[in-house]
MARBA-49577 format. One record per residue (C-alpha): residue number from 1; residue in one letter; y, x, z. Coordinates in steps of 0.001 Angstrom, whole numbers, plus 500000, padded with zeros to 6 digits. Layout:
<zados>
resi,resn,Y,X,Z
NUM,A,Y,X,Z;
...
</zados>
This chain:
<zados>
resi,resn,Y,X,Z
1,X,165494,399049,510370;
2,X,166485,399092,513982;
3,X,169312,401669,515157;
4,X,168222,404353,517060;
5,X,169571,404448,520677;
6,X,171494,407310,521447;
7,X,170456,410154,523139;
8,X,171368,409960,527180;
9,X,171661,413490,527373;
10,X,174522,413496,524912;
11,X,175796,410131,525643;
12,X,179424,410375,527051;
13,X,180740,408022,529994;
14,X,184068,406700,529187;
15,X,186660,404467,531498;
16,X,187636,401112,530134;
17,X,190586,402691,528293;
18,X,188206,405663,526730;
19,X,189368,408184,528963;
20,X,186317,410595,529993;
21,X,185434,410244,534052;
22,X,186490,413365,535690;
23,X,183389,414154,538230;
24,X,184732,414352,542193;
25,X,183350,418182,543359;
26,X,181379,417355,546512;
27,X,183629,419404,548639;
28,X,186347,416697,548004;
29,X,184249,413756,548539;
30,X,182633,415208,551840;
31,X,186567,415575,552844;
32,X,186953,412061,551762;
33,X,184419,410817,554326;
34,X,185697,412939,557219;
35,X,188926,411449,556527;
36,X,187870,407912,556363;
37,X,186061,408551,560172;
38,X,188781,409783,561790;
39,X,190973,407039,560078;
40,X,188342,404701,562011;
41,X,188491,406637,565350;
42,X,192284,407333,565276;
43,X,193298,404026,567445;
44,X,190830,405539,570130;
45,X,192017,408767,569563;
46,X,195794,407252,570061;
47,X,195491,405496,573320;
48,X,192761,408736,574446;
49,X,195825,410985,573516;
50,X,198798,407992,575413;
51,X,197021,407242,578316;
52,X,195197,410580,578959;
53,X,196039,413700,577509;
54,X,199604,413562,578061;
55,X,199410,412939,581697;
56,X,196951,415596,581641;
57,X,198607,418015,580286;
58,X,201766,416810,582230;
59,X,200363,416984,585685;
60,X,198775,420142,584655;
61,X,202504,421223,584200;
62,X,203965,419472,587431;
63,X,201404,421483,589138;
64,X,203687,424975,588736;
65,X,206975,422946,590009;
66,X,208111,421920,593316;
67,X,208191,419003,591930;
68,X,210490,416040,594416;
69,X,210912,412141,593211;
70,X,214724,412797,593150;
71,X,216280,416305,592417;
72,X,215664,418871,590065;
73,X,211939,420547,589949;
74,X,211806,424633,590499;
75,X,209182,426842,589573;
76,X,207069,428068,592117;
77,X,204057,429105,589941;
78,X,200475,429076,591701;
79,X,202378,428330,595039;
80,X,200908,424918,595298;
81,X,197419,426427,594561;
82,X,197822,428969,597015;
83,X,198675,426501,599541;
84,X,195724,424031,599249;
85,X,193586,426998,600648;
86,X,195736,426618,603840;
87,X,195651,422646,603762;
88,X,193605,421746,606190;
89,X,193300,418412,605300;
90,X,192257,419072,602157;
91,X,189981,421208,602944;
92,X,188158,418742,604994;
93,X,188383,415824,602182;
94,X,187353,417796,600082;
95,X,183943,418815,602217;
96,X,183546,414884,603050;
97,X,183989,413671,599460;
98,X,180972,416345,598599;
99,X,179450,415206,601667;
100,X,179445,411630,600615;
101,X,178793,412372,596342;
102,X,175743,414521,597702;
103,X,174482,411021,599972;
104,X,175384,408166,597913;
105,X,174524,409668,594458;
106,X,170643,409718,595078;
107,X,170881,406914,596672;
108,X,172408,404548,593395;
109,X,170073,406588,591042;
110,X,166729,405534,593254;
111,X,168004,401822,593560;
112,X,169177,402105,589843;
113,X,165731,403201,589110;
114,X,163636,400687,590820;
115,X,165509,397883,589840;
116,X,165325,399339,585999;
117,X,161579,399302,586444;
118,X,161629,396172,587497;
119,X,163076,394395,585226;
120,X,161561,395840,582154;
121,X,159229,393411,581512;
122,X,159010,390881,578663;
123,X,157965,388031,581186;
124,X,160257,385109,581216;
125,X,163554,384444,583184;
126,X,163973,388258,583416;
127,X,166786,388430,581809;
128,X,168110,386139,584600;
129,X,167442,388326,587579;
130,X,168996,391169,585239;
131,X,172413,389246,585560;
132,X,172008,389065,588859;
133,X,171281,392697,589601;
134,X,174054,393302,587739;
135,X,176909,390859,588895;
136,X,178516,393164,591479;
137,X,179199,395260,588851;
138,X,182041,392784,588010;
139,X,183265,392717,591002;
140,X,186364,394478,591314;
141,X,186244,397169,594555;
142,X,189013,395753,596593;
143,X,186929,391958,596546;
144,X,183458,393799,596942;
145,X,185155,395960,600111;
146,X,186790,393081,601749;
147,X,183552,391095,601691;
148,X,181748,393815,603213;
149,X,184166,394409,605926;
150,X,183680,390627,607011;
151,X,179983,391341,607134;
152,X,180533,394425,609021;
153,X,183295,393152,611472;
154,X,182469,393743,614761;
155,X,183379,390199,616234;
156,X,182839,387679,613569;
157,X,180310,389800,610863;
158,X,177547,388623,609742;
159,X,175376,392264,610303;
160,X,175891,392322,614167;
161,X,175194,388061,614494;
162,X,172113,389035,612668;
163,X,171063,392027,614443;
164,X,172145,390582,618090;
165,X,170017,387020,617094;
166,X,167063,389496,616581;
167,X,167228,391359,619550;
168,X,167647,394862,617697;
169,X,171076,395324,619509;
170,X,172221,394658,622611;
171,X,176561,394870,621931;
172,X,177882,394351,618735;
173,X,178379,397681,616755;
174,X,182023,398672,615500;
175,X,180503,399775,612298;
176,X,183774,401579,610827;
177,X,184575,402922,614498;
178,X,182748,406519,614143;
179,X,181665,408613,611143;
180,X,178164,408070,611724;
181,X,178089,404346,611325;
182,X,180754,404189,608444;
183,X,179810,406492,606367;
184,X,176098,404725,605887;
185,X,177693,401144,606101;
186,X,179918,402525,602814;
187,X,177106,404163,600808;
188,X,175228,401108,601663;
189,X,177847,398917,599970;
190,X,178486,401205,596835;
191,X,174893,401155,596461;
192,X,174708,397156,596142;
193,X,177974,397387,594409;
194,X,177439,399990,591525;
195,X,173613,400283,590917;
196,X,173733,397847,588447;
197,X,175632,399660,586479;
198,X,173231,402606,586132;
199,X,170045,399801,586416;
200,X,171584,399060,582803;
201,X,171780,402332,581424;
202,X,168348,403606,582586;
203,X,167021,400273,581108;
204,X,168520,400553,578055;
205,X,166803,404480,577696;
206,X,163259,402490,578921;
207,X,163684,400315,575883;
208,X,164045,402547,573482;
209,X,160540,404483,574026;
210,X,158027,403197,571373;
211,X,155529,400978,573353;
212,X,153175,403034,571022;
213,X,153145,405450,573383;
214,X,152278,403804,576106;
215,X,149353,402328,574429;
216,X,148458,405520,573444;
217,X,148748,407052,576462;
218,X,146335,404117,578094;
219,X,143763,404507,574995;
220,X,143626,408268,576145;
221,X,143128,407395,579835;
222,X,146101,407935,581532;
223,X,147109,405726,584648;
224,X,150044,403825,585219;
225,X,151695,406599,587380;
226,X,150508,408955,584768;
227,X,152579,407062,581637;
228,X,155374,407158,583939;
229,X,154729,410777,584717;
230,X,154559,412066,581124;
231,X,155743,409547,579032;
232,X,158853,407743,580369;
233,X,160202,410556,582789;
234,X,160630,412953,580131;
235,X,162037,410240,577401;
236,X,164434,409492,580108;
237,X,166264,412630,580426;
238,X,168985,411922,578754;
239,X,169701,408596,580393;
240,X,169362,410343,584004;
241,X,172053,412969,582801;
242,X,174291,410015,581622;
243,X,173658,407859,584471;
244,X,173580,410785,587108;
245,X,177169,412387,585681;
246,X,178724,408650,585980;
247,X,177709,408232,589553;
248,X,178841,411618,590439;
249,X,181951,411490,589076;
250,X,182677,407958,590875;
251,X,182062,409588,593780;
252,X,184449,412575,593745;
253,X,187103,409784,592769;
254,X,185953,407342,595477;
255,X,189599,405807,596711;
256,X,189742,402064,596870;
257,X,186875,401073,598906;
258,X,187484,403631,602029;
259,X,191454,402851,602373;
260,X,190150,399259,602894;
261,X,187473,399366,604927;
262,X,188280,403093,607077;
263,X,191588,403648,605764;
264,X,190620,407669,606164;
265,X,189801,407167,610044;
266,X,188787,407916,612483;
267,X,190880,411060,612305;
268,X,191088,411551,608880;
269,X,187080,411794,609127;
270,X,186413,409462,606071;
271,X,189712,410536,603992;
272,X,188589,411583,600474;
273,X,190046,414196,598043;
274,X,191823,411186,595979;
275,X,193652,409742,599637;
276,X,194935,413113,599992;
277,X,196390,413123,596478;
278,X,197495,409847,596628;
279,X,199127,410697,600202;
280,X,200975,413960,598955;
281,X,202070,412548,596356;
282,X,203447,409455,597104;
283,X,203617,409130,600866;
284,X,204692,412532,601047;
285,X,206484,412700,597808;
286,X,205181,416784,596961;
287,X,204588,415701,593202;
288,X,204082,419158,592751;
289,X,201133,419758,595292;
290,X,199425,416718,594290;
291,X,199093,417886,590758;
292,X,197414,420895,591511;
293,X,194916,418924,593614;
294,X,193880,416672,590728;
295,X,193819,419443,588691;
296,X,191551,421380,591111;
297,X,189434,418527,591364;
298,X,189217,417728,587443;
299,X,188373,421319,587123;
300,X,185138,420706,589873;
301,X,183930,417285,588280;
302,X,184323,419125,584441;
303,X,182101,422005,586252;
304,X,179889,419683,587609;
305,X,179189,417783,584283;
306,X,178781,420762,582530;
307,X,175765,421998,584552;
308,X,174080,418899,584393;
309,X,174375,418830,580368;
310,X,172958,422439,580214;
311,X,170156,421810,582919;
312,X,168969,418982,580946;
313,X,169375,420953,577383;
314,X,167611,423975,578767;
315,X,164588,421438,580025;
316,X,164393,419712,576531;
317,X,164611,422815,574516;
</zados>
């Protein structure tokens, strides 16, 4: 006669050594897994907290000090905020640097845009001209700046040859000379040089719709302005908040490309927020005053981003 297997209702899990498992509440294992992600975020968290928050929170701290390279610091408290309201020169960065986010940042998202279209097509080689849309990305800003300022050199660049050859000028053009040929000669380089960037991220949010839709979309009649209209434009949202807050906030921190090519001029017309700072506080050596202008203008870009994020909740609600 065959023995009877025992009943699993009453049958009792024991450990090699015939110790009973003890059960792990779920309270403890859901703080187990916490636990193990921040243990896999912490080296982020590390360099975020090295490299960032502690010059944060010290320049947040300089801000309240007069603040010299060599001396002791005094308090002042919201003296150096006080003052940038009567810094002129600050006060006009400030209004060109929103002058110049407010041009160029349309500007990279409709290139970005286009060129995203463009190549999202499973035809072959595309993947080809998407490295080459894409290589001035690479391109650090001081090697991207001094190439443009060769092509945009009065005497020897390559713009005025081209424009004299065909007649559409009649003396070459000092292109950085005045405001109103520098500033479009700049955005016209950032463009070329950063709209790959945001080509990639708006491509990346194209991918990712089902081409269901699409088909569906064209089964039901719909045009191809129509499937862009009401099936990738609102799938896209959150790629035009990422790639729209990245753009912006280049812009307000826009340094390296206009001490090459304007170096602030002509009259401190073309001097951005992040000259100033740099000027203050190391030309200058007010440690103190420069502190509270980066913290002023972290303050406007956090602003900034957070507007955009609730705009684009509110619409997707």
């Amino acid at each position: 006669m065959p023995t009877p297997l025992p009943d699993s209702s009453t049958k009792t899990l024991r450990e090699p050594h015939g110790s009973r498992r003890r059960l792990i509440p779920k309270w403890r294992r859901r703080i187990a897994n916490e636990l193990n992600g921040y243990l896999f975020v912490l080296p982020a968290l590390l360099l975020i907290g090295v490299f960032f928050g502690y010059p944060l929170l010290r320049a947040f701290q300089m801000s309240f000090y007069d603040w010299p390279v060599l001396g002791s610091k005094t308090f002042i408290g919201f003296q150096n905020y006080v003052g940038l309201l009567n810094d002129g020169t600050f006060i006009q960065s400030m209004r060109f640097t929103l002058l110049y986010t407010v041009l160029v940042t349309p500007a990279i998202f409709l290139v970005a845009f286009l060129l995203a279209v463009l190549v999202d097509r499973p035809i072959p080689g595309i993947s080809l001209f998407r490295g080459i849309y894409f290589l001035p990305v690479v391109m650090s800003f001081v090697a991207a700046s001094l190439i443009w300022l060769w092509i945009y050199h009065d005497l020897f660049g390559l713009l005025n040859y081209v424009l004299l050859e065909a007649g559409i000028i009649a003396e070459p053009v000092v292109w950085m000379g005045e405001i109103t040929t520098s500033l479009p000669a700049i955005i016209v380089m950032i463009v070329w040089k950063t709209a790959g960037f945001s080509m990639m991220i708006l491509l990346a949010g194209m991918q990712s719709i089902p081409r269901e839709l699409y088909e569906s979309a064209s089964l039901d009649g719909a045009s191809a302005t129509q499937r862009v209209r009401h099936v990738m434009l609102p799938l896209l949202k959150p790629s035009f908040a990422l790639a729209l807050i990245v753009s912006m906030a280049g812009s307000f921190l826009a340094f390296d490309h206009f001490v090459i090519m304007t170096r602030g001029g002509p009259a401190n017309a073309t001097k951005t927020v992040m000259m100033h700072i740099y000027d203050t506080s190391f030309l200058h050596f007010r440690l103190g005053a420069g502190s509270a202008m980066a913290v002023v203008l972290l303050l406007i870009l956090l602003a900034v981003s957070v507007v955009q994020i609730r705009l684009l909740r509110s619409e997707t609600a």
